[in-house]
N, C-alpha and C positions, 0 to 999 in steps of 0.2 A: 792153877787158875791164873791166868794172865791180868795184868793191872787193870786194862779195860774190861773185861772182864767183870771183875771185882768192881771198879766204878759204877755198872752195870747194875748189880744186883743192890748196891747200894742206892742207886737210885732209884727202883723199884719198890725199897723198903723204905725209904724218904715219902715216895709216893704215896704206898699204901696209907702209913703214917699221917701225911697230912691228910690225905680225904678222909681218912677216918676219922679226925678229930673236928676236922670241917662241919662233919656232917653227925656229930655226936654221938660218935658208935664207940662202943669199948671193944678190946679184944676179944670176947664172946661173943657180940652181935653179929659185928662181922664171922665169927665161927660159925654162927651158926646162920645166916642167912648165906654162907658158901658154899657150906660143907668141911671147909677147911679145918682141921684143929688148930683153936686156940695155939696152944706152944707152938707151931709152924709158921701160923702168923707171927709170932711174937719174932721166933728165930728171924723170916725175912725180914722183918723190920729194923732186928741187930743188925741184918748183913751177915748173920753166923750161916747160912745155911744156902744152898744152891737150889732155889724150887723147882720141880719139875714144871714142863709146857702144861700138865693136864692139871696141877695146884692153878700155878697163874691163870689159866679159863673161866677157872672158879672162880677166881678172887675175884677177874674184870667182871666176870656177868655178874657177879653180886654186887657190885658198885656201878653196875649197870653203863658200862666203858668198853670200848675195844680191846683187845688184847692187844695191838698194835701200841695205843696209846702208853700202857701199860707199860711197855716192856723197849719205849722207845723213846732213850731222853731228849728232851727237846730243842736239843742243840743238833740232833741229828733229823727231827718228826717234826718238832712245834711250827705249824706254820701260822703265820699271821695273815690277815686278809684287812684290806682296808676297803671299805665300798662307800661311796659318793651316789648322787642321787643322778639318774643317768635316765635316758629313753628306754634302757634293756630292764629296770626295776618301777618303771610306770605302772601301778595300776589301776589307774583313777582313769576315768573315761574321756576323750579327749576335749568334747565339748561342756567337760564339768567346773563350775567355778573352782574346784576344790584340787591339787594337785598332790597326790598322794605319791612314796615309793617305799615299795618295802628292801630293806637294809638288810634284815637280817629275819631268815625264814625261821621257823620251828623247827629244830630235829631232834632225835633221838637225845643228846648229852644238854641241849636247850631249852629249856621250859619258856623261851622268852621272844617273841617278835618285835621288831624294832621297824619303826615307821617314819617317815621325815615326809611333812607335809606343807603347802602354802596356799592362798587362795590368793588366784588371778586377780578374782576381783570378787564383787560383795554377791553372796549365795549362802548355799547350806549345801548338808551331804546325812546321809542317815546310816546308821550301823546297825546292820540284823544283833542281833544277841549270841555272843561268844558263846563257849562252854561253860555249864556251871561251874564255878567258885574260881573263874579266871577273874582280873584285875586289868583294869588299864590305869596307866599314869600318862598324863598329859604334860608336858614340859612347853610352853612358849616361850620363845626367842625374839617376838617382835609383835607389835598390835596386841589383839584381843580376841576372843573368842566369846559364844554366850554356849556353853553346854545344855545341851535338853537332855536329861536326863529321866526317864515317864513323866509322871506332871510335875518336875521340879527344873528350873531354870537358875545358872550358875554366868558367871561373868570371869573368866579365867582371862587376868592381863599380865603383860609380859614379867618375863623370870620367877613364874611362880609353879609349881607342882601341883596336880590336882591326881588325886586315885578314887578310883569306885570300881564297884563292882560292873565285870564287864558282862556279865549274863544278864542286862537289864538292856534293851534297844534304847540306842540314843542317836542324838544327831550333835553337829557344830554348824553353826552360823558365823559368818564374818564380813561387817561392815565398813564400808572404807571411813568413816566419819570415826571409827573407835582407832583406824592402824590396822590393815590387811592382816589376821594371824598369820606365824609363821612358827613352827617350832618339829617337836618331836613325840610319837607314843608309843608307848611298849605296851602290849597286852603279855601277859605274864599266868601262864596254863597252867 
């Protein structure tokens, strides 16, 4: 076995390792939501053991990850993305006081949308109702907000945190007399 190689498989076993502990699985769990045996896992985790392609498929689909990801350190795979609020991520309506853009979509290894908004000027905007038992957090950057939340009404000013339940229809309001809101929301699936 060649050094890279060996670096390789070590990183694989790093990997395993850490999501496993991330995500509070013992050696069994993961065994047994793989397929894998326990001792094999154990082995790729020492680095003592060279897994085959059809072990590692197992492992990623049970961590629910690419095998690409898996098997590909990230000094050679890890890409980074930066994204900025741009005309190509608008999706708030043009003649809306409300300026919406999404940053970062839902997929597969994401459980989380990311959202960066500002209002032109003083208006509202309403939100159908996410998915049950999703979550939004509201972050403001600047001015204020009044959240409707069904019959409850909240006043979120700036640098503060606000979460609720996002299976509940709500809206935001932003008056120029409180500071235009401006910040960021993650709804989180």
């Amino acid at each position: 076995m060649t050094k890279e190689d060996k670096d390789k498989f070590e990183y694989i076993g790093v990997f395993i390792r850490n999501y496993r502990q991330a995500n509070g699985l013992s050696l069994q769990t993961l065994a047994n939501l793989s397929g894998v045996s326990r001792s094999m896992i154990s082995q790729i985790e020492s680095s003592t053991t060279s897994p085959t392609l059809m072990v590692l498929q197992k492992l990623a689909s049970s961590m629910d990850i690419d095998l690409r990801d898996l098997v590909q350190p990230p000094d050679q795979g890890e890409s980074i993305s930066v994204n900025v609020p741009n005309e190509a991520n608008k999706i708030s309506k043009p003649d809306s006081p409300f300026v919406c853009h999404l940053l970062q979509k839902h997929q597969k290894q994401t459980c989380t949308e990311i959202y960066h908004f500002y209002f032109r000027f003083t208006g509202r905007t309403a939100f159908a109702a996410n998915i049950k038992g999703s979550t939004k957090s509201i972050w403001l950057d600047s001015g204020s907000l009044t959240l409707q939340l069904s019959s409850k009404k909240m006043i979120i000013r700036e640098k503060e945190l606000v979460t609720f339940a996002a299976s509940t229809p709500h809206r935001f309001e932003s008056e120029l007399k409180n500071g235009l809101a401006k910040g960021s929301f993650f709804v989180v699936y």
